[in-house]
N, C-alpha and C positions, 0 to 999 in steps of 0.2 A: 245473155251475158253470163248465167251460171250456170258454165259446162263442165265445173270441176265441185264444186258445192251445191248439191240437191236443197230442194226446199226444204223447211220443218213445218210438217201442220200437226196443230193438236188434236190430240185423242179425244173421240168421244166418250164420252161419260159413261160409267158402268153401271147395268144394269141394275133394280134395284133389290133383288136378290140374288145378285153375285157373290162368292164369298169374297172374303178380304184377303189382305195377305196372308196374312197366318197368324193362327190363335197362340192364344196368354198360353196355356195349358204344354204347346209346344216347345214356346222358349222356357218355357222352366223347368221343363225335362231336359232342355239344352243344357241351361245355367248347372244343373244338379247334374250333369254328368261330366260338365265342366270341373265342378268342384273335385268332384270324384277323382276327377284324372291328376289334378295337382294335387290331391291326397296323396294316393298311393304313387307318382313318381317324385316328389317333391319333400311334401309335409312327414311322411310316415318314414322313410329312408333315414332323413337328418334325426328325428327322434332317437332312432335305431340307435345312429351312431354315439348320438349324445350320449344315452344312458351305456353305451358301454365302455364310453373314454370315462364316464361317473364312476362305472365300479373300477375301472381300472385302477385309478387314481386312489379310490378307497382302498386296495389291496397292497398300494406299494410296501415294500419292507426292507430295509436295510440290510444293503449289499445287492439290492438289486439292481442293473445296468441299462440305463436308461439313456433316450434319444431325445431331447427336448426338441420345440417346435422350433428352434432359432438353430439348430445341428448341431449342439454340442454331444457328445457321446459323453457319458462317464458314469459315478457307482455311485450308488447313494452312501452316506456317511451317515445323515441325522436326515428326523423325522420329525416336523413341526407340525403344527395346524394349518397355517398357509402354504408356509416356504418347507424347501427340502436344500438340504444340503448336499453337493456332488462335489464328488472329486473326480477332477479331470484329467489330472497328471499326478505323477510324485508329491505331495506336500501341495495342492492347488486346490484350495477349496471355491465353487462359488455357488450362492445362496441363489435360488429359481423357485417360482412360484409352482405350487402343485400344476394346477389348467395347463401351466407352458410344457408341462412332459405328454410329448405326442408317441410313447410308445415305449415298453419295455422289452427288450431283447432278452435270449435266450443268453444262457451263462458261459461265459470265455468269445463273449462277440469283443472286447473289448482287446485282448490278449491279441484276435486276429487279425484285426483293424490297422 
């Protein structure tokens, strides 16, 4: 009656110095290269970036022209501890936290724009 499903018989038992699956020593040469690999594509990349959006931010200086992370374009006016103040048009100031400027442009990007 089963011409489409084989039997299952169980395996006999392994010898009793077979080796096992595989040694402690193995997997954690595994593990450790695993780490390794989300280090340097992962962990070590975002560091990178971090510390350079850090000095960035520390370098800003008034009148310089800036891209905030939200798009606005404009120049800096004033220079706080947290906030930075931009001007985005004629007489439009609005106050942005230092963190949210994702990048300073090169001078007359704002003229081209």
């Amino acid at each position: 009656m089963n011409f489409l499903i084989s039997d299952a018989w169980a395996e006999a038992p392994a010898a009793a110095g077979a080796p096992g699956q595989g040694s402690s020593v193995v997997t954690f040469i595994m593990l450790g290269v695993l780490f390794a690999a989300f280090y340097f594509i992962l962990i070590r990349p975002q560091a990178k970036r971090a510390k350079e959006h850090k000095t960035m931010i520390a370098a800003l200086a008034k009148g310089d022209e800036i891209l905030t992370s939200g798009g606005i374009l404009g120049r800096i006016t004033e220079l706080g501890d947290v906030y930075v103040t931009v001007e985005i048009a004629d007489g439009i100031l609005v106050k942005v936290q230092r963190p949210a400027i994702q990048a300073v442009l090169p001078k007359g990007t704002i003229k081209a724009a």
